[in-house]
N, C-alpha and C positions, 0 to 999 in steps of 0.2 A: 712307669713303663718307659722302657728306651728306645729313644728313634733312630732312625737310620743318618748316617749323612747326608744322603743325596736327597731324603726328605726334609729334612729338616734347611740343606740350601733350595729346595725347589720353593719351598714359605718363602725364604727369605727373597728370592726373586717376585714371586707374588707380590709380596710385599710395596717392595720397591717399583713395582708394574703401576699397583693401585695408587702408589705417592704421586708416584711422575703424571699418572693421567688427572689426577686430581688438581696438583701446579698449573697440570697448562690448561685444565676448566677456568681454576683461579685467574691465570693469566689472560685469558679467553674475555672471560668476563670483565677482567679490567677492564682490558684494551677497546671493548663496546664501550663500555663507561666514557673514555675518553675522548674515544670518536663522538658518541653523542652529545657532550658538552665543547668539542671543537667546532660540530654541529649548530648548535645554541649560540655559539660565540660568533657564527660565520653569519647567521641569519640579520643582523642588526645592518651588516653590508651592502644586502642582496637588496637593490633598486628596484633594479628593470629585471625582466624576460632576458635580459642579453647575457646578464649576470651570473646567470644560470647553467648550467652544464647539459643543457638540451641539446640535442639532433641538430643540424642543419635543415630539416626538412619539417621539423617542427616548427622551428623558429620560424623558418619564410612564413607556412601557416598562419602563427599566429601575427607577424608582422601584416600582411595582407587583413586579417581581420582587426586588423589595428589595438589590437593586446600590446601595451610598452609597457606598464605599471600593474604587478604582478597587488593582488588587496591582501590583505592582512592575514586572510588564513594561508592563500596562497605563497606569500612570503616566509610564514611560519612553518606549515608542513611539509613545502617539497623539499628542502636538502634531507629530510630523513624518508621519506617518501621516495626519494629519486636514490639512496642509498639502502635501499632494501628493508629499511625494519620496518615492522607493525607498525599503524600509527590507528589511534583513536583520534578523530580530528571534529570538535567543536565549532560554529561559530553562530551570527546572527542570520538572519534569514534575509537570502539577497545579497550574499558578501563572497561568492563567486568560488562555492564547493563544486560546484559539477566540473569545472576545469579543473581543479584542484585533484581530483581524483581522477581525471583522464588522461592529464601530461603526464604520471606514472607509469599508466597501464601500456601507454605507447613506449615510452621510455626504454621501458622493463624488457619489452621484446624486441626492440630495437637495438637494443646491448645484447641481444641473446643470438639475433643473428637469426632471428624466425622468419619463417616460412610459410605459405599452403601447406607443404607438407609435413610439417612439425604437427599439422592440428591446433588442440584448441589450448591455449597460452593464457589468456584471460578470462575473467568470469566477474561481471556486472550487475548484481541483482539489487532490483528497484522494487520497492511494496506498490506500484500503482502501475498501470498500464501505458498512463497520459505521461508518466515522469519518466519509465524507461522508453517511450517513443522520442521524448524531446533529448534525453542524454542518446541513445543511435543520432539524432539529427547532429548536434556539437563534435563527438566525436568527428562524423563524417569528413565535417567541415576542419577540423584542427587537422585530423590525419591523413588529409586527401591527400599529400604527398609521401605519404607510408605505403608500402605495398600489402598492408594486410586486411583479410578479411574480414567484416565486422555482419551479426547476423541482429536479428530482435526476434527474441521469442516472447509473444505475449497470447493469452486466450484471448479467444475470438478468429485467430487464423485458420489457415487449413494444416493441419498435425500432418495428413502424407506428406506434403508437399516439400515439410521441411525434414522430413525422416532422413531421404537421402542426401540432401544439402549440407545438413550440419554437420557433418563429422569433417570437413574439407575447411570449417572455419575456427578462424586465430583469437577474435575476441565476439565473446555472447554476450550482449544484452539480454535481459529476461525479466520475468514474475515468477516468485517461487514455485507457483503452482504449475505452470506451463514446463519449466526446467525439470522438474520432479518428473513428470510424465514421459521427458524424453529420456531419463537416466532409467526408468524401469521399461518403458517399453521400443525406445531406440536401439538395437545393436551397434548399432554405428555411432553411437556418441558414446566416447571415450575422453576422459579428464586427468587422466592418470600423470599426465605431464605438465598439469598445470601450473603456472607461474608465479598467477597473482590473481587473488579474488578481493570485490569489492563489495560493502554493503550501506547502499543510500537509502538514507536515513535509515541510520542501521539500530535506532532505540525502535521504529515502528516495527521492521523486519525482527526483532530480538522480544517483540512482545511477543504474550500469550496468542497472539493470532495465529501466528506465522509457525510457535514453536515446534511443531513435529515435522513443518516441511521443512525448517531448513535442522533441524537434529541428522533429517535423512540426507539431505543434498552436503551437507559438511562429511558424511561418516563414506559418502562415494568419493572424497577427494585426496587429493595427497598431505601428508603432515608437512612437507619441506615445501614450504612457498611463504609468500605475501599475504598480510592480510589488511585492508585499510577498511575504517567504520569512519562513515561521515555523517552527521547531521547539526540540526539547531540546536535542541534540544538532546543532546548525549547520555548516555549511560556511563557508569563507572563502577556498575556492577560486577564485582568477580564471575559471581557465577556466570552471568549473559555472556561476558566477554571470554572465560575460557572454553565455551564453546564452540568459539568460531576462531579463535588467536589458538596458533602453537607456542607462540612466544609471548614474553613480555610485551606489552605495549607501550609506546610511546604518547602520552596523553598531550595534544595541542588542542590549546582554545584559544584562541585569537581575541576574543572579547569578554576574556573570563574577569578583568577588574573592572568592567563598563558598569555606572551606574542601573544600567538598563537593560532586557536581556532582549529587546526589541530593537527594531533601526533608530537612530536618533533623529531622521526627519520625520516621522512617523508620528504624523498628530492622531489624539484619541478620546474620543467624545463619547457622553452614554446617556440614555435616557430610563428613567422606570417607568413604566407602564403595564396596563392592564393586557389579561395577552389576546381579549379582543378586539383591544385597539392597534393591533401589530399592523392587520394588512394596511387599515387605513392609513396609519404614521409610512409603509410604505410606501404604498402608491401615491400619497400626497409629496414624497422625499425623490422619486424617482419623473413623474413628471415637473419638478422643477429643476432638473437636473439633466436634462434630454440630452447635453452637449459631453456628457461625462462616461467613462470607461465605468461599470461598476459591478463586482459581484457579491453577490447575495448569498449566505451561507444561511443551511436549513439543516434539521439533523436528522433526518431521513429521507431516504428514496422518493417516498410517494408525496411528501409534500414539495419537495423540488418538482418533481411531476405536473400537481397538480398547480403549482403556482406558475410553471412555464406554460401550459395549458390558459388558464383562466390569464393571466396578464398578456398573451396573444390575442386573445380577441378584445382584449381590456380596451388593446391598442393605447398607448403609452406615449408613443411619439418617437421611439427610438428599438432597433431589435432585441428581443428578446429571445432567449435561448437554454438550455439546462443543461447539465450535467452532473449525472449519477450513474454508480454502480451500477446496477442492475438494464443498464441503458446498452443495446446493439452495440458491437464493438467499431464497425465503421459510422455507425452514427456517431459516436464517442471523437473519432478523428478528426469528422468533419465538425462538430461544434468547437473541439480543440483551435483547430486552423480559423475556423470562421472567425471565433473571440479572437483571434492574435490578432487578425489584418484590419479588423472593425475598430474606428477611431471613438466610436461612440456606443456602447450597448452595455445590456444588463445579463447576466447570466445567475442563472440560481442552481446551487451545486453543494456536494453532500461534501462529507470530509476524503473523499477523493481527488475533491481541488485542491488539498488542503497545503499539499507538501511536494516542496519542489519544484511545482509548477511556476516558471517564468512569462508569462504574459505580460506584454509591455505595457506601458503606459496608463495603468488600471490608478485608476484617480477614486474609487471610493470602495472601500471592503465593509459591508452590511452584515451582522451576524444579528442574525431576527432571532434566532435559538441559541439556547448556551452551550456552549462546547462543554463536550465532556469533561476534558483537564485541562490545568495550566497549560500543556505541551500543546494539544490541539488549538487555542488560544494562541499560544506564540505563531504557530507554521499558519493559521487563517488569518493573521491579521498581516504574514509576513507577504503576503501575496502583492502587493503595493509598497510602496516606498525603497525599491529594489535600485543596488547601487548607486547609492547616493543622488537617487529621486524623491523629492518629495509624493508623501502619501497622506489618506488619511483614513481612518477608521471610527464610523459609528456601531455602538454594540446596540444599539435602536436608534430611528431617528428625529430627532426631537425637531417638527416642523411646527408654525406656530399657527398657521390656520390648516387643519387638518380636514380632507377632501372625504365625505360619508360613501365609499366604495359599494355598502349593501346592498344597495337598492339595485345596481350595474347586477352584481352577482348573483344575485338570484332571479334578473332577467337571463343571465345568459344560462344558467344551471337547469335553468325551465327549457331551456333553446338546445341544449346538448346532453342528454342523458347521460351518456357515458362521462361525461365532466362531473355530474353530481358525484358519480360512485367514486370518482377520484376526490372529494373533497370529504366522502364520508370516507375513505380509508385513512385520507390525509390525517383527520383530525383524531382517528383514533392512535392512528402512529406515533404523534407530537406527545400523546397523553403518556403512551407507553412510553416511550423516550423521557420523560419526567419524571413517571414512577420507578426507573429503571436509575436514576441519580445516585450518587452513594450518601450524598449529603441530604438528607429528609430532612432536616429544621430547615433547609433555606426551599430545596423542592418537593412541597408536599402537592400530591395531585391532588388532593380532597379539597383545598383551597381553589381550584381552578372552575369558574363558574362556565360550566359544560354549555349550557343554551345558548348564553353569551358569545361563546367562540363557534359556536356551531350557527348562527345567526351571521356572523361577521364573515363568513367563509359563505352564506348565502342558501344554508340550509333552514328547512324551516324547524323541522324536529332537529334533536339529538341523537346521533350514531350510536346504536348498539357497544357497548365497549365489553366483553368478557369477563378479561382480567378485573377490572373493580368490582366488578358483578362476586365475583368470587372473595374478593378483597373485603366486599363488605358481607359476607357470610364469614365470613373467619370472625371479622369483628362481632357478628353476632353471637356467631360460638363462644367468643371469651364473655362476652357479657351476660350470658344465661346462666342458670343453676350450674354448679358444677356436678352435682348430681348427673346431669340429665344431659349433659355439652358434648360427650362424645356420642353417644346414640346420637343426637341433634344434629351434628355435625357429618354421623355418618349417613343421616339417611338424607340430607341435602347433595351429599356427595356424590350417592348413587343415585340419586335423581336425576342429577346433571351427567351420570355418566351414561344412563338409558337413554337419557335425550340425545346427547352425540351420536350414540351406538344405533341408534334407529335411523339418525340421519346418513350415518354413513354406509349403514348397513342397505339402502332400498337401493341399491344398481348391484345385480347378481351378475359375477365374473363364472362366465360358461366355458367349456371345453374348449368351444368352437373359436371364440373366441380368444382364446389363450394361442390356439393353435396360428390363427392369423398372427397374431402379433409374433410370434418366434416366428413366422415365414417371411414377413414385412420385414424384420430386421434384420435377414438372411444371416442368421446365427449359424454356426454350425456345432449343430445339436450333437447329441451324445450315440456313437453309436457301436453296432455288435458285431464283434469280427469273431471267425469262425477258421480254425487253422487246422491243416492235417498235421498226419506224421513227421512229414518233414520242416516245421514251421512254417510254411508258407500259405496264404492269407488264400481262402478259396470261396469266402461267402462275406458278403459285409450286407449287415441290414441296417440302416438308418432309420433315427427316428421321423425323422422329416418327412421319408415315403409313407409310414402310416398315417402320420398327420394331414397330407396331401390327401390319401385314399379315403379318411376318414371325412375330408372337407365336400370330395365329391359322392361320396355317400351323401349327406346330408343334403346338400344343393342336388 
């Protein structure tokens, strides 16, 4: 078949289109290349804060807070950080990430020339509540001579209040969950021009926790920006990271050939013991240490609970305090602040302490329960020994005349009711938190002698527990005829399901009923419009009027 000329030269311009844009990708991509090992080459230089290619208005800042010696990740990430690429940045916990990742963000908009009116420029997201209130507090302080806006969005606030505020501000601190909420139901928060987003401790944020809020908060943002991941413990996971990275990443770890992935003053000590002997090894550890900072890691809510509970009337000799999830969000601030200013106290806290949190001077970290992973290991023990402080950590405490606490305990559990039910939730919690281990040859709960820990916590019986209950009907399933295992199995099964189903079923949810609760919540119910000929609206019945009429019918 024959072509025409003009066809045949319009390929050939094609052609030649696709060569040319290809060279200068080529070229593109070099010339990064080069930058970033002129980059690598430049960082060996960089001393001080001064060295640096920072603001004027930063540097006073940080000069005034007496920052001169930039630490090891700090020295490593910011010339690639302060020159716009992606950066995954690694290091030890305590080695000075949260400024690390703030002199950017300020940087970034202060080259850009931003404004109030620009809107929102930055984006800050923290997996805890306590880590993004103390990253708003550093900022504040580095950028108080910036003229930009800084917000914190965490649950627990009031959602109006910030409805119409935030769309006027430049850099947002947040909690995924709290951010999500304003992007679907705020009008006014727009992100479309955003700059540069950040993610501390971005392996927690990139777990399966977190993964469908931030899928959704990444798919509301722009493709052309920044993106920096910070933590102790890092990912280098493709999939994780092209998630939230448009580009390549630049991978910094600061302490990546360190014998240790720990602080190196960081002493570490362990004891085995039985897990009735825990409070006692406790409390025996904690009143001879009255004069010391210390936090005590638990691995659930209700036993942080009830151990800050029962060790307050223990009366100890020094303050006691807790912090867990599930805990009021201003009571959460105020035990926050309380531990910072306290020279001497105990705090017992879930893995919500775990990460991030900078509390001074913290001279002993207790972990009575075993942390889930290595990673939660690193960020709990990293709580102490911060900035080339000496710290130290027991993962129990091995004291040598131990103090018999039972006897206290179950005077005062006799003394406070409601303390009992917290010690019976407590100990069913710790169980499930054991059975729930990936590793069963090391934590079997069936080895855990129940009376024991339930005696040492001050109770006289053992706590109903469920799940084993069930745990050990399965094992009697496998163990019976096989013949006869599944009828066996199913009629235990429906047994326990009639017994729930009765229990849940004796409080009858009535009309009346139903009806209060949509009028209490001043919902606004579904209702029936009625239109003439010419569209316009001439009758409207609400459901809410029958339900009103129908309540004073009854009453």
């Amino acid at each position: 078949m024959a072509t025409s000329p003009h066809r045949s030269g319009h390929e050939r311009r094609k052609r030649l289109r696709f060569k040319k844009i290809g060279i200068e990708k080529k070229l593109k991509k070099g010339d990064e290349i080069k930058e970033m090992e002129t980059i690598a080459m430049r960082t060996s230089t960089l001393r001080y804060f001064s060295d640096f290619p920072l603001s004027s208005r930063t540097f006073r800042a940080l000069k005034e807070l007496e920052y001169e010696e930039p630490t090891d990740i700090q020295k490593e990430s910011l010339p690639f950080t302060l020159s716009g690429l992606d950066v995954v940045g690694a290091a030890k916990t305590g080695s000075g990430k949260t400024l690390a990742l703030i002199l950017p963000v300020l940087e970034s908009l202060w080259r850009s020339g931003w404004s109030s009116y620009c809107g929102l420029g930055a984006l800050i997201i923290s997996p805890t509540r306590e880590l993004a209130l103390q990253t708003f507090t550093i900022i504040n302080h580095v950028g108080k001579y910036h003229e930009f806006s800084c917000a914190l969005l965490i649950g627990g606030t009031d959602v109006v209040y910030e409805r119409s505020r935030v769309g006027k501000v430049n850099i947002i601190i947040c909690t995924p969950g709290r951010l999500l909420q304003h992007m679907d139901e705020n009008e006014n928060f727009l992100c479309d021009q955003l700059l540069i987003l950040v993610l501390d401790e971005a392996d927690r944020i990139l777990d399966m926790g977190f993964s469908q809020q931030i899928n959704a908060i990444v798919a509301n943002l722009p493709r052309e920006r920044q993106t920096l991941l910070f933590s102790a413990t890092q990912t280098r996971n493709v999939k994780d990271l092209s998630r939230v990275c448009t580009r390549d990443p630049v991978f910094v770890s600061a302490h990546e050939h360190c014998a240790h992935v720990t602080p190196d003053r960081l002493v570490q000590y362990y004891i085995i013991c039985e897990d009735h002997d825990k409070l006692n090894t406790l409390w025996s550890f904690i009143i001879n240490n009255k004069k010391s900072k210390v936090i005590v890691f638990v691995s659930s809510c209700k036993q942080a609970r009830f151990l800050t509970e029962a060790f307050c009337h223990l009366r100890p000799g020094l303050p006691v305090m807790g912090l867990w999830g599930t805990m009021n969000q201003k009571k959460r601030v105020e035990v926050f602040q309380k531990f910072e200013d306290k020279e001497a106290a105990v705090m017992f806290a879930t893995d919500v302490a775990s990460r991030g949190l900078d509390f001074s001077d913290v001279n002993w970290v207790l972990q009575v329960d075993c942390p889930a992973s290595v990673q939660d290991y690193i960020h709990r023990v990293g709580r102490t020994a911060r900035l080339n402080q000496t710290g130290h950590l027991y993962n129990n405490i091995a004291v040598s005349a131990l103090v018999d606490v039972r006897a206290k305990m179950q005077a005062i559990l006799s003394q406070f009711p409601e303390l009992k039910q917290f010690a019976q939730k407590s100990i069913v919690a710790y169980l499930r938190s054991v059975f729930m281990m990936h590793n069963k040859k090391v934590f079997d709960v069936s080895t855990i002698d129940a009376a024991a820990l339930a005696a040492s916590y001050g109770l006289i019986t053992v706590p109903r527990v469920r799940f084993l209950s069930k745990r050990r009907m399965m094992l009697k399933v496998v163990k019976c005829n096989k013949r006869f295992s599944f009828l066996y199995f199913f009629l235990l099964m429906s047994f326990q399901n009639d017994a729930v189903e009765k229990k849940t079923n004796s409080k009858v949810v009535t009309k009346i009923s139903s009806a209060k609760k949509l009028l209490n919540k001043k919902l606004k119910v579904n209702t029936r419009k009625v239109y003439d000929e010419n569209g316009e609206v001439i009758k409207v019945l609400s459901v809410s009027c029958i339900l009103v009429l129908l309540l004073l019918l009854v009453t």
